[in-house]
Backbone of each chain as ProteinMPNN parsed JSONL, in Angstrom:
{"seq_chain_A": "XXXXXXXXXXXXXXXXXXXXXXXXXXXXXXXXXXXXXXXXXXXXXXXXXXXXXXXXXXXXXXXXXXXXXXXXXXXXXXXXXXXXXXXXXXXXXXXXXXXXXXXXXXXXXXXXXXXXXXXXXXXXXXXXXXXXXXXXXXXXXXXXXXXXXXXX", "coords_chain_A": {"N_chain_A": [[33.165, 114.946, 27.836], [31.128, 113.412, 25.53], [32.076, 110.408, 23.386], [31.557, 110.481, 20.668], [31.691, 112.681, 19.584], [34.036, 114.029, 17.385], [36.26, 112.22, 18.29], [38.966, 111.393, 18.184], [40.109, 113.188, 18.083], [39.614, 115.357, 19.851], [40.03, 114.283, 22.85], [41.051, 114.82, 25.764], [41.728, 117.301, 25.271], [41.937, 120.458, 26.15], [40.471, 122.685, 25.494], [36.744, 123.592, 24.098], [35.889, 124.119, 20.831], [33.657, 126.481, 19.134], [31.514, 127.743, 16.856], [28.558, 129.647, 16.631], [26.182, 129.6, 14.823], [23.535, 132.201, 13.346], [20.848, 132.121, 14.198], [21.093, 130.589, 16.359], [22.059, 132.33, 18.027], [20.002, 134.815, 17.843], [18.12, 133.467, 18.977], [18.085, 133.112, 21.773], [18.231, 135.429, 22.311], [15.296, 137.119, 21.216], [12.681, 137.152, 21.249], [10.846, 134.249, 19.454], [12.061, 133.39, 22.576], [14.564, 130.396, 22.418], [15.169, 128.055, 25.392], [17.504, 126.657, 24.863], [19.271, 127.662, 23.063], [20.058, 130.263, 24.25], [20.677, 128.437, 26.696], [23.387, 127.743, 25.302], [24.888, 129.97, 24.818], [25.275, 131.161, 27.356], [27.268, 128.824, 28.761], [29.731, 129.993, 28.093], [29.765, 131.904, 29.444], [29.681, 130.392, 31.815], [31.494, 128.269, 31.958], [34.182, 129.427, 30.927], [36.558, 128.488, 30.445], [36.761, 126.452, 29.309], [35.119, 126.261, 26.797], [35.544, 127.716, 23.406], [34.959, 130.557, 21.555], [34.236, 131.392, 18.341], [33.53, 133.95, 15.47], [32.596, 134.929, 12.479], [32.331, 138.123, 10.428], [30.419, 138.268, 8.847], [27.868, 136.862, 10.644], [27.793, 138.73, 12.346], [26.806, 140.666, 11.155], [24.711, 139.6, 10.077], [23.324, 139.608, 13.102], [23.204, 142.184, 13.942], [21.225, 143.052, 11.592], [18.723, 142.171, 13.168], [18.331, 144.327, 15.363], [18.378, 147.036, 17.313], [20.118, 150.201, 17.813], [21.627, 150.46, 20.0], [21.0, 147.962, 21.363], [22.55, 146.544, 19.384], [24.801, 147.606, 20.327], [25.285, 146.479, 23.001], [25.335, 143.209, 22.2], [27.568, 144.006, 20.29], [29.694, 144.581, 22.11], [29.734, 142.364, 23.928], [29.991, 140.447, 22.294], [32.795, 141.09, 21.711], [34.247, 140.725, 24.501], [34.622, 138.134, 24.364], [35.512, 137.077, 22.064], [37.604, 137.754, 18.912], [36.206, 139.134, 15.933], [36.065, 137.655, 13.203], [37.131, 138.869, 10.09], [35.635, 138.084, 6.961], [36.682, 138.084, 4.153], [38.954, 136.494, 4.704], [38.609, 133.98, 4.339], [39.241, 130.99, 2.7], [38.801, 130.863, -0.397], [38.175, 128.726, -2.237], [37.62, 126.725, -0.555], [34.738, 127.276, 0.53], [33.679, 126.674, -1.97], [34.112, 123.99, -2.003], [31.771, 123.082, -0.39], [29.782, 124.09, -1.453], [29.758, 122.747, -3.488], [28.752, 120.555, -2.405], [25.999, 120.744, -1.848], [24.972, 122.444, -0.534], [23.924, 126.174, -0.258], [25.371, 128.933, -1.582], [25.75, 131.017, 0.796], [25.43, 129.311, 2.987], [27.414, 127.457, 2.614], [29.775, 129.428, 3.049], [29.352, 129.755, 5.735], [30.038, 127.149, 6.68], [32.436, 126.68, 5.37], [34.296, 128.885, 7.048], [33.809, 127.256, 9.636], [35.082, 125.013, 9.518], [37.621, 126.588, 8.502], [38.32, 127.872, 10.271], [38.876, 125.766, 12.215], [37.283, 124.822, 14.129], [35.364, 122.722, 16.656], [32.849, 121.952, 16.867], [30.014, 123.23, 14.789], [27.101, 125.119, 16.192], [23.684, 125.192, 15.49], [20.195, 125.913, 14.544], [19.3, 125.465, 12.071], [17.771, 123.756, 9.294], [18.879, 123.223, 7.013], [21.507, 122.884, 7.227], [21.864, 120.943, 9.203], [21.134, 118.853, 7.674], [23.402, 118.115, 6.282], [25.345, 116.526, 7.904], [27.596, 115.103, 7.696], [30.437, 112.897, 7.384], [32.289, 115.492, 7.912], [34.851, 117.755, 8.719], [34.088, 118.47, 11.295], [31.649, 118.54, 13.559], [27.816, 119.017, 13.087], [25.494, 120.609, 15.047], [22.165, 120.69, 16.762], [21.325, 123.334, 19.21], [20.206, 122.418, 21.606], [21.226, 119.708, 21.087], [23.784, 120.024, 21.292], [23.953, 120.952, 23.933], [23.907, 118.211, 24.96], [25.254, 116.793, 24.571], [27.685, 117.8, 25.743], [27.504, 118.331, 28.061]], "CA_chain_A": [[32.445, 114.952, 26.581], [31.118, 112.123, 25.196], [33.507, 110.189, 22.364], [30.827, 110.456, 19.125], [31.863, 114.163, 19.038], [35.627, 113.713, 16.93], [37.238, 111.375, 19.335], [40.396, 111.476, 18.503], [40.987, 114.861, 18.035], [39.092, 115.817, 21.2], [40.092, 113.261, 23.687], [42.395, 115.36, 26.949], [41.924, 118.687, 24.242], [41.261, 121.607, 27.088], [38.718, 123.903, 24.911], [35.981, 123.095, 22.854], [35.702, 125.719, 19.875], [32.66, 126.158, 18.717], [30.904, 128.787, 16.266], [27.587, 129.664, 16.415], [24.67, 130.232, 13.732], [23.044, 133.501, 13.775], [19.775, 131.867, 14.68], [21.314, 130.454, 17.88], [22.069, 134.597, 18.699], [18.648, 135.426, 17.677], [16.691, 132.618, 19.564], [18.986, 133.544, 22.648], [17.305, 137.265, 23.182], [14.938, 137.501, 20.851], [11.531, 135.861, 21.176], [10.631, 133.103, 20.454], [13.113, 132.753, 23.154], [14.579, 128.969, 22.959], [16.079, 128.086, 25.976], [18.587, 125.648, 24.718], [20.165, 128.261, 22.765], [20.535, 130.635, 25.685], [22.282, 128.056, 27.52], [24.284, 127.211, 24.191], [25.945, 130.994, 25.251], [25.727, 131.318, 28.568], [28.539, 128.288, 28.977], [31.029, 130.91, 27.849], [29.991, 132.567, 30.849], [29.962, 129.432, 33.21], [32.785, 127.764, 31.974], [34.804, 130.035, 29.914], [37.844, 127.976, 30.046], [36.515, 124.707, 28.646], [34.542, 126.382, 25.701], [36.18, 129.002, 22.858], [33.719, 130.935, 20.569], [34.472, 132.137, 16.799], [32.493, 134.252, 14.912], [32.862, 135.764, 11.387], [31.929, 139.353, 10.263], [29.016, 138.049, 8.386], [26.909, 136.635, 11.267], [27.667, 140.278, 13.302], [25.599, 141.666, 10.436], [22.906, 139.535, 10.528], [22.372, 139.673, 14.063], [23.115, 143.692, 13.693], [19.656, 143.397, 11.009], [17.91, 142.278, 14.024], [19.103, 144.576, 16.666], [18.277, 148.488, 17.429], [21.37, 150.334, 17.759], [21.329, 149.96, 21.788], [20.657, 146.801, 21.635], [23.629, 145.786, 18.797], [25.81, 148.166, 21.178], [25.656, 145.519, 23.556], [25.962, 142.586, 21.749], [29.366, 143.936, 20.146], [30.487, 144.12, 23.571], [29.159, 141.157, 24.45], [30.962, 139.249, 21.64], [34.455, 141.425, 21.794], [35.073, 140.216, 25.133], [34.726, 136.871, 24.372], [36.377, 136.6, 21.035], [37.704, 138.226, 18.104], [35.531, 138.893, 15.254], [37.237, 137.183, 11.902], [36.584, 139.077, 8.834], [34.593, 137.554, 5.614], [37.828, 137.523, 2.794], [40.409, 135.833, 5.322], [38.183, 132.488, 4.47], [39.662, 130.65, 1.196], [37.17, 130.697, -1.61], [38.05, 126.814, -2.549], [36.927, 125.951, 0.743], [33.788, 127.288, -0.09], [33.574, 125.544, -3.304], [33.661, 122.258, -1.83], [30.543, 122.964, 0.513], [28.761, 123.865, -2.337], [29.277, 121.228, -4.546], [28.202, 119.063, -1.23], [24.864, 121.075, -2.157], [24.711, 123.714, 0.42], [23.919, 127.665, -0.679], [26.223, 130.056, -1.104], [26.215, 131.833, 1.987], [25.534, 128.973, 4.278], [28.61, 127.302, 2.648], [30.611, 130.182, 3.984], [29.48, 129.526, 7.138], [30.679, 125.836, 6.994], [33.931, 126.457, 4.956], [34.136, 129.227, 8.098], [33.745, 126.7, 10.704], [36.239, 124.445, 9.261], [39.125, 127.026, 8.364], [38.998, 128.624, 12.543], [39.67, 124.458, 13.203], [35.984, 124.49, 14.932], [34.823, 121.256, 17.087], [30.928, 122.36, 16.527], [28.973, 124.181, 14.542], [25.745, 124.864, 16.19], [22.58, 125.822, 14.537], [18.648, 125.474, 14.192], [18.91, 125.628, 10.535], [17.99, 122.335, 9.169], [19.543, 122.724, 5.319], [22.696, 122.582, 7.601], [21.813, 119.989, 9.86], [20.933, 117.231, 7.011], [24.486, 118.062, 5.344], [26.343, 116.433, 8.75], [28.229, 113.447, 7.316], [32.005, 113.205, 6.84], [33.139, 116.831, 7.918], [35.643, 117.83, 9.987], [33.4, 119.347, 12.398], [30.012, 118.341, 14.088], [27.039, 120.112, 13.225], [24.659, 120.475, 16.144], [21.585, 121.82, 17.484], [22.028, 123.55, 20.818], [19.967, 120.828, 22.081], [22.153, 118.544, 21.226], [24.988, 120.334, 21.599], [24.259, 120.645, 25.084], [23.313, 117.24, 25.829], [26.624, 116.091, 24.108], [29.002, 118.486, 26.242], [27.39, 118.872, 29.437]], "C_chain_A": [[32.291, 113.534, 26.065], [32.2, 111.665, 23.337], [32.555, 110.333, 21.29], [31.235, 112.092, 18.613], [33.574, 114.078, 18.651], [36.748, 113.012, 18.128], [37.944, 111.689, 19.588], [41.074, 112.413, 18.488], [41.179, 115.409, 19.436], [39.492, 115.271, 22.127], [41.458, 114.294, 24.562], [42.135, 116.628, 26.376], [40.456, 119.594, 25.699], [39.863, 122.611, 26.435], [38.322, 122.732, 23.681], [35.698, 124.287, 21.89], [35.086, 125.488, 19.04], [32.027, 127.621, 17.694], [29.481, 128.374, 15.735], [26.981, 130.389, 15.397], [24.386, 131.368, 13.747], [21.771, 132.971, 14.186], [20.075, 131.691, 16.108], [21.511, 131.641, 18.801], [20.763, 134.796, 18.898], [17.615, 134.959, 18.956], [17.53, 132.879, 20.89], [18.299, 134.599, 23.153], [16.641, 137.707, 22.479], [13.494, 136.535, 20.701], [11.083, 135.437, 19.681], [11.844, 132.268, 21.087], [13.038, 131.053, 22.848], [15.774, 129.054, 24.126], [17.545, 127.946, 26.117], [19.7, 126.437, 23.759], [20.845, 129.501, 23.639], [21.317, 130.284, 26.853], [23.646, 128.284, 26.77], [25.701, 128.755, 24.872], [25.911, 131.135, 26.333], [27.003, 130.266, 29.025], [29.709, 129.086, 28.966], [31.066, 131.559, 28.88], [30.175, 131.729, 32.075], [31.523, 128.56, 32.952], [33.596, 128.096, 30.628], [36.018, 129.639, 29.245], [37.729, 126.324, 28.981], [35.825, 125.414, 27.348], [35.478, 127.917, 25.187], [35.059, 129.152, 21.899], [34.729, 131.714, 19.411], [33.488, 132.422, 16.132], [32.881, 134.804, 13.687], [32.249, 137.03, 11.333], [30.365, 138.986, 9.997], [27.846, 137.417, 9.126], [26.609, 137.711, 12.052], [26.877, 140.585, 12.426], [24.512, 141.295, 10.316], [22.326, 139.579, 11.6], [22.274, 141.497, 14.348], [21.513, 143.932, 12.63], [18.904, 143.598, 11.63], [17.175, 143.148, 15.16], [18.762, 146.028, 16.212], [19.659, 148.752, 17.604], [22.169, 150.432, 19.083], [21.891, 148.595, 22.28], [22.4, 146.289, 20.876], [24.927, 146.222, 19.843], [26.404, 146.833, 22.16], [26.43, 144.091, 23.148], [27.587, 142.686, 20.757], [30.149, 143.923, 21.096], [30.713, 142.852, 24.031], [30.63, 140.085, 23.689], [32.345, 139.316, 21.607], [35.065, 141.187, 23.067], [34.923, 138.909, 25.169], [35.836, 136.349, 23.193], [36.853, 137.391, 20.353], [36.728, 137.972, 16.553], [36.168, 138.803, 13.52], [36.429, 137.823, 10.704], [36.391, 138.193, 7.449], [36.04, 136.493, 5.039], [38.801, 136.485, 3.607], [40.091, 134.04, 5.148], [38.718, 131.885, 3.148], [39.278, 130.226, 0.565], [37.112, 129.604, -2.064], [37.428, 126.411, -1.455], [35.235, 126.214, 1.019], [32.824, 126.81, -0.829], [32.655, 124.597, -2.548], [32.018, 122.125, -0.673], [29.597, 123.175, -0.659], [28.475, 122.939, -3.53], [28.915, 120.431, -3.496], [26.802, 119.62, -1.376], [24.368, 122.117, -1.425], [24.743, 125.138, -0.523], [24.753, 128.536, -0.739], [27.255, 130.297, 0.124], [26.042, 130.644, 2.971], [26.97, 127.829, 4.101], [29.779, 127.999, 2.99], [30.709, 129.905, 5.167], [29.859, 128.406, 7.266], [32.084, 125.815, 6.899], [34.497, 127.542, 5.778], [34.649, 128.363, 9.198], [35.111, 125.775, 10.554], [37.529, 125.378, 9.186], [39.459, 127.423, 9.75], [39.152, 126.915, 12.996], [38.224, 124.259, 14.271], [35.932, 122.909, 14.923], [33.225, 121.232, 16.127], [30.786, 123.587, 15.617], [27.421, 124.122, 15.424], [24.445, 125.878, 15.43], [21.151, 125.178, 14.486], [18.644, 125.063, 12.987], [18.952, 124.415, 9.656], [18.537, 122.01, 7.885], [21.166, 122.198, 6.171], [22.847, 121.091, 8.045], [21.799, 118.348, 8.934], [22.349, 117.207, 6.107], [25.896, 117.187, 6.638], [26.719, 114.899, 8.516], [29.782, 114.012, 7.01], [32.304, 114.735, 6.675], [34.006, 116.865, 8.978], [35.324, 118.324, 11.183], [31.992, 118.844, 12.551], [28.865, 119.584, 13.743], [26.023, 119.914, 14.588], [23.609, 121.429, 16.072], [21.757, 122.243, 18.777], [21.446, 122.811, 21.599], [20.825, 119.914, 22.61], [23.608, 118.664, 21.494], [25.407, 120.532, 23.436], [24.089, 119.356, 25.612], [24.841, 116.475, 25.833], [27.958, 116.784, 25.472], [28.852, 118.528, 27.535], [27.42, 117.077, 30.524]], "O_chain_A": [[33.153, 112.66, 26.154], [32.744, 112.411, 22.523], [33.415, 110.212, 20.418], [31.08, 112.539, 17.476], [34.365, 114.065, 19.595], [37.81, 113.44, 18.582], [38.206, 112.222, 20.666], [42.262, 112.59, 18.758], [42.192, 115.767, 20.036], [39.289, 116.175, 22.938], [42.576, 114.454, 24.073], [42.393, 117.432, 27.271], [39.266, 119.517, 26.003], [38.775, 123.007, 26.853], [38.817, 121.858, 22.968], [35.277, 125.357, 22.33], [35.356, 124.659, 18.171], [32.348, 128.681, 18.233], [29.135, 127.479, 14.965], [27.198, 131.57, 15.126], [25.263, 131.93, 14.404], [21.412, 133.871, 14.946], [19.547, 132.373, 16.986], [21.19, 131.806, 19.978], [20.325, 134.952, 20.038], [16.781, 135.582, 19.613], [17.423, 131.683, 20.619], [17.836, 134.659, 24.292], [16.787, 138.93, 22.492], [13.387, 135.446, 20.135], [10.989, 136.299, 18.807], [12.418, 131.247, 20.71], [11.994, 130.407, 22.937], [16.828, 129.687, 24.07], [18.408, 128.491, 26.807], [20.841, 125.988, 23.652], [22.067, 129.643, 23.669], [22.063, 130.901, 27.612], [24.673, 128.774, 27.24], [26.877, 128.608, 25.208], [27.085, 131.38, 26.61], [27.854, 130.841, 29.704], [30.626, 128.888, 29.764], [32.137, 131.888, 29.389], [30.67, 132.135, 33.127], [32.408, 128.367, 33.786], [33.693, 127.404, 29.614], [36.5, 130.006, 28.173], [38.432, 125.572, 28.306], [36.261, 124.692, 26.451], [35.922, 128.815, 25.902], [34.353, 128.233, 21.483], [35.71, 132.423, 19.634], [32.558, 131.63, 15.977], [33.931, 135.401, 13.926], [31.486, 137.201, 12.284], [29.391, 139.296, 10.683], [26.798, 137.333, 8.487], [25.471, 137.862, 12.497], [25.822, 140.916, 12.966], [23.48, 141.964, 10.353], [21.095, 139.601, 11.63], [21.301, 141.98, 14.926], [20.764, 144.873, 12.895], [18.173, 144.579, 11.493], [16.084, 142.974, 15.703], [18.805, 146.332, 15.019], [20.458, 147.816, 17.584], [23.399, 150.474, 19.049], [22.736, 148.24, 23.102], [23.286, 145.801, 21.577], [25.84, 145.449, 20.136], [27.528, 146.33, 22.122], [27.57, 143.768, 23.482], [28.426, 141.801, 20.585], [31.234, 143.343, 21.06], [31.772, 142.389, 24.455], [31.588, 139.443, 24.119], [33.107, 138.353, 21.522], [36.286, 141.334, 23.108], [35.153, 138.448, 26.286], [36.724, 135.508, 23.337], [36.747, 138.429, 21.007], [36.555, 136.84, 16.103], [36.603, 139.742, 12.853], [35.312, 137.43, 10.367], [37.41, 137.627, 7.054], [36.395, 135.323, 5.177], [39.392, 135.645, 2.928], [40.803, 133.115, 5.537], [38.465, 132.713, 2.273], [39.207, 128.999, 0.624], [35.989, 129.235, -2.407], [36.541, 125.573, -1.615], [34.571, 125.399, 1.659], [31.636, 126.573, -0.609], [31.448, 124.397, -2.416], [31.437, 121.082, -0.374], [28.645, 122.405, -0.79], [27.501, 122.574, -4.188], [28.726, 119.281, -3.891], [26.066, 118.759, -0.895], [23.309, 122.656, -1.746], [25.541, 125.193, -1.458], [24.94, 129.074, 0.352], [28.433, 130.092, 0.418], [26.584, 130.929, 4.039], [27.542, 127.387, 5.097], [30.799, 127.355, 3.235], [31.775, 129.776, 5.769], [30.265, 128.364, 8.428], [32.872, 125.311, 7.7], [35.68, 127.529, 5.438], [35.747, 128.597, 9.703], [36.04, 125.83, 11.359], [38.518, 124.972, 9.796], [40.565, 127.344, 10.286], [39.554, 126.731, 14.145], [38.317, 123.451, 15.195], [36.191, 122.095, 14.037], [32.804, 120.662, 15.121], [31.35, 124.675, 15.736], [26.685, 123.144, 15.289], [24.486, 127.026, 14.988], [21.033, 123.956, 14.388], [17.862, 124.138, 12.765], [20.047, 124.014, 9.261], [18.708, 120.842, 7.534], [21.835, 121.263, 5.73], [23.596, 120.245, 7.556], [22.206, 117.235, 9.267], [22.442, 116.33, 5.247], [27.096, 117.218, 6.368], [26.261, 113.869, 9.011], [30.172, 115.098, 6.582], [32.53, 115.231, 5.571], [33.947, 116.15, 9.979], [36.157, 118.595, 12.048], [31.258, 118.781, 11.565], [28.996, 120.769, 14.048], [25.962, 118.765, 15.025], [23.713, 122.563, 15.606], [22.373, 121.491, 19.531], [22.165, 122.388, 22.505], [21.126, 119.478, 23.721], [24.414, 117.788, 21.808], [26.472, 120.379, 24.034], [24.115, 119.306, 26.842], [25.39, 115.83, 26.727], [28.913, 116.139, 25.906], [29.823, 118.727, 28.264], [27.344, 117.098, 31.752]]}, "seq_chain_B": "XXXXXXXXXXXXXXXXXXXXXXXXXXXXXXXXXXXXXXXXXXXXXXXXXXXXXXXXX", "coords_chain_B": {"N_chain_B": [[46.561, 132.743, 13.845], [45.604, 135.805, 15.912], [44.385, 135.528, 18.712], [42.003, 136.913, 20.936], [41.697, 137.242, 24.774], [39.622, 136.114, 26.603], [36.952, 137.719, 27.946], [34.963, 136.651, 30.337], [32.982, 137.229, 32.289], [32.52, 139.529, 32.178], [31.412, 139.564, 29.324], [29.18, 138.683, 29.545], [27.5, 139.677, 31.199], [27.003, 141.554, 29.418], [25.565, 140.476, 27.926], [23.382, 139.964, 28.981], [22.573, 142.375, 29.627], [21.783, 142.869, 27.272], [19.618, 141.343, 26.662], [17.738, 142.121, 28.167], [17.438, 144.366, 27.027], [15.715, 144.03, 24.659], [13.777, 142.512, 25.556], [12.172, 144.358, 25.714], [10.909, 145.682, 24.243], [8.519, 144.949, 21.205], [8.984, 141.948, 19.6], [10.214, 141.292, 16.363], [9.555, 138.791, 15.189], [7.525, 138.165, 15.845], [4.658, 136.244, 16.522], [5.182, 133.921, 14.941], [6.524, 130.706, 13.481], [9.488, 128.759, 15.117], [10.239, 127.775, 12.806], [9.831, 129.501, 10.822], [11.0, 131.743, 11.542], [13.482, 130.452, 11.44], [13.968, 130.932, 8.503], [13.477, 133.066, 7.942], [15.378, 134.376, 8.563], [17.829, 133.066, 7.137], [17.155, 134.333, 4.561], [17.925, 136.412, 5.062], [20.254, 136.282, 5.238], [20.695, 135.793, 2.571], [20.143, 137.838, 1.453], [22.211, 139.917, 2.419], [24.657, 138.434, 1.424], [24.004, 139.241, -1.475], [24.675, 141.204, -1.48], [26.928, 142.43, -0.679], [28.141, 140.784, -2.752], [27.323, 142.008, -4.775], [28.68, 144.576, -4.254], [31.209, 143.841, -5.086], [31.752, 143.826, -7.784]], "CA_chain_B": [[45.664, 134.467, 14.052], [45.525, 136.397, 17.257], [42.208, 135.049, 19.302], [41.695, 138.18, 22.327], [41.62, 136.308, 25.953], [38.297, 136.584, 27.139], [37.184, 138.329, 29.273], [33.724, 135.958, 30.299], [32.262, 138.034, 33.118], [32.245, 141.053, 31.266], [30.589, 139.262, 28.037], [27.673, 138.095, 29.99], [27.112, 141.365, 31.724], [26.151, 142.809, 28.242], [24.885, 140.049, 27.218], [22.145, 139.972, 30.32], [21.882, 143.527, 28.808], [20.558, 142.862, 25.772], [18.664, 140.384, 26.446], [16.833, 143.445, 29.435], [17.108, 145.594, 25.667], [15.061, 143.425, 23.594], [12.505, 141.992, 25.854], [11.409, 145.855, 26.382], [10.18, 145.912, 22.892], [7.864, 143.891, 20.323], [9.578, 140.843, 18.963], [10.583, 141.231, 14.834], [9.368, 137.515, 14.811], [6.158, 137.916, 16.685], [3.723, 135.181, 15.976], [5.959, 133.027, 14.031], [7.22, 129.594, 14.239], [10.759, 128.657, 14.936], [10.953, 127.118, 11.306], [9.739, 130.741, 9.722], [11.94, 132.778, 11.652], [15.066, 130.698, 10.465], [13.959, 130.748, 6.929], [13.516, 134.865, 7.621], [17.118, 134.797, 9.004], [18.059, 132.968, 5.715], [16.86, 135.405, 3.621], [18.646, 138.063, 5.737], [21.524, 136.331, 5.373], [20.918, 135.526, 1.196], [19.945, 139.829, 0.587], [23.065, 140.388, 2.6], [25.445, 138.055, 1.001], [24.118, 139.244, -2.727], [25.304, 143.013, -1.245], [28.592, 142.154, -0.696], [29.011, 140.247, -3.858], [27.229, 143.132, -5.668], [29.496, 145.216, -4.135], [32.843, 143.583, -5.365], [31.8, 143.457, -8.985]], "C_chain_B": [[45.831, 134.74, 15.651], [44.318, 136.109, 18.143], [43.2, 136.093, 20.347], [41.766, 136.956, 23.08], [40.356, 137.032, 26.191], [38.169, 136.794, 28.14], [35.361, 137.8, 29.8], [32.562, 136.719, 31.147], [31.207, 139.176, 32.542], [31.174, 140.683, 29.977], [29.476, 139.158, 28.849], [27.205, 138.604, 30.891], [25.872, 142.211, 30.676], [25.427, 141.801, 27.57], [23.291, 139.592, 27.402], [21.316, 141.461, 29.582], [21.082, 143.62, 27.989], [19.506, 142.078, 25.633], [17.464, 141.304, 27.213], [16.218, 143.911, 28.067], [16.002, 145.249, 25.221], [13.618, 143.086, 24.028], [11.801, 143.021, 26.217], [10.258, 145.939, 25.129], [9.776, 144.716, 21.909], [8.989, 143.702, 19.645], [9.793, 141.128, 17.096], [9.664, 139.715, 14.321], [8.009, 137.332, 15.644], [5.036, 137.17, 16.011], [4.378, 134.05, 14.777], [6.502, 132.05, 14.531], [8.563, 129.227, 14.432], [11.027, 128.649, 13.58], [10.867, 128.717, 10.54], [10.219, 131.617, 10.557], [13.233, 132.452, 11.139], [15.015, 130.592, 9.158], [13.492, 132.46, 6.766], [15.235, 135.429, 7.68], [17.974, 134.032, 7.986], [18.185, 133.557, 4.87], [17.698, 136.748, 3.753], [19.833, 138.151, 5.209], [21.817, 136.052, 3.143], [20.939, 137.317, 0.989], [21.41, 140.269, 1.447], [24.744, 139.961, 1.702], [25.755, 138.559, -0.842], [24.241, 140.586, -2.417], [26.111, 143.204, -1.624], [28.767, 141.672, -2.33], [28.536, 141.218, -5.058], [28.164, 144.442, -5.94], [31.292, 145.257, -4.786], [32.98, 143.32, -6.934], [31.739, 144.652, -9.628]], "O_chain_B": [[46.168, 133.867, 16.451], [43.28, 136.751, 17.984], [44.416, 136.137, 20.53], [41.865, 135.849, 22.552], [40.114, 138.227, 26.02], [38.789, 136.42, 29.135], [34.502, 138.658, 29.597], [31.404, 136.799, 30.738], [30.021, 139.498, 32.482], [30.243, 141.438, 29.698], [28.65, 139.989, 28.473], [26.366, 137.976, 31.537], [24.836, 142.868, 30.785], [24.669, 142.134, 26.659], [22.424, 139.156, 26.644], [20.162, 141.642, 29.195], [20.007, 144.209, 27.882], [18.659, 142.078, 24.74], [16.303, 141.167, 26.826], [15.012, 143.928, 27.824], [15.104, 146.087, 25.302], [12.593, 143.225, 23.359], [10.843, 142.857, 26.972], [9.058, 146.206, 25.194], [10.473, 143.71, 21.777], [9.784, 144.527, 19.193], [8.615, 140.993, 16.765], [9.188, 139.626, 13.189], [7.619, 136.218, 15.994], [4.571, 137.578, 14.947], [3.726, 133.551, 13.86], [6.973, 132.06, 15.668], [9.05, 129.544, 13.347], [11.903, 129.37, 13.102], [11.759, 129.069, 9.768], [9.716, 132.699, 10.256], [14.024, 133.242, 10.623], [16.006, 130.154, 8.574], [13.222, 132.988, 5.687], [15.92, 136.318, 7.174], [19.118, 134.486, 8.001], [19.227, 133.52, 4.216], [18.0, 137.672, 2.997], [20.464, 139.134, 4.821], [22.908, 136.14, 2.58], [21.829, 137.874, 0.346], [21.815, 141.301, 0.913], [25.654, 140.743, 1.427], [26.815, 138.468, -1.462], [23.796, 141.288, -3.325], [26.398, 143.889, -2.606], [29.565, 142.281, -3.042], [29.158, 141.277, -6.119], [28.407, 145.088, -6.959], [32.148, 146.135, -4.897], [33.97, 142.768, -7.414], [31.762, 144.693, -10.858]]}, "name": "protein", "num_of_chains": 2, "seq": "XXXXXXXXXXXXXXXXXXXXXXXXXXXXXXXXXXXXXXXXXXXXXXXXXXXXXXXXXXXXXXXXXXXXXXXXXXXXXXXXXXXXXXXXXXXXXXXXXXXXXXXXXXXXXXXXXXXXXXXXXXXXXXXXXXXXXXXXXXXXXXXXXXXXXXXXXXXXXXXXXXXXXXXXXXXXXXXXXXXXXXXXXXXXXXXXXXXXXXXXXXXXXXXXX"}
């Protein structure tokens, strides 16, 4: 991995643990396929030992909006043998806070103060309110782009 | 917390699946540009979040 992604944390550190967006799900198997998020999950399948995935409750439901009931069938499979899926409350509502006084929404400050409490390397994500908030956090935001260009 | 051991094979079995599922049937996002599907999946995620917090009040 290259060193601009937390150096010193990362440096010899066996997994990378990463939690993805719900867009990066979406654009994955749902046209307008992007490729680069399709790889973004397939790694878990090529090299399962070098990458760990975390997901919260609240991105299962938005990609469950998307999803026939067939279709979500799978993807809960999909995601329960990869990880465990962390419920909503277990996140600590100050940690929250502070994403939204950094100016972020609500809900996509969950998903940051999220990424930070599971100890995440990456966030990745299309979503560009996220992307222009990536200064001084404890965690990289990425697109899967860049997230693959960085890791691979 | 308890993280499961993964089981990677198996994920990307079903996850080949769904991807078979989806491309059977018209797209939700058909004719749209990246930028206005994640500002639909925004929205999904703002009417879901003011559920929940409707719910706990």
């Amino acid at each position: 991995m290259k060193s601009f992604v937390k150096p010193a944390k990362n440096s010899g550190k066996k997994n990378l643990l990463l939690v993805l967006d719900t867009n990066i799900y979406v654009f994955a198997f749902t046209p307008p396929i992007k490729p680069s998020c399709r790889s973004v999950i397939s790694l878990f399948g090529i090299s399962h030992s070098k990458y760990q995935l975390r997901i919260p409750r609240t991105i299962v439901e938005e990609v469950r909006r998307n999803l026939v009931q067939n279709e979500f069938r799978e993807f809960f499979v999909f995601i329960s043998e990869l990880t465990t899926i962390d419920e909503d409350f277990l996140v600590p509502f100050e940690l929250g806070v502070k994403y939204e006084i950094r100016g972020l929404k609500m809900v996509d400050a969950f998903i940051a103060a999220y990424t930070e409490w599971v100890g995440a390397d990456v966030l990745v994500t299309e979503n560009r309110h996220f992307l222009k908030h990536d200064r001084d956090l404890p965690f990289k935001i990425l697109t899967a782009e860049k997230c693959l260009k960085i890791i691979s | 917390m308890k993280i499961k051991k993964p089981n990677a094979k198996r994920a990307m079995q079903h996850f080949e699946k769904l991807c078979q599922l989806v491309s059977q049937r018209k797209s939700p996002f058909e004719g749209m540009t990246d930028e206005e599907v994640i500002e639909k999946l925004r929205k999904t995620r703002e009417e879901l979040w003011e559920k929940k917090l409707a719910s706990r009040t």
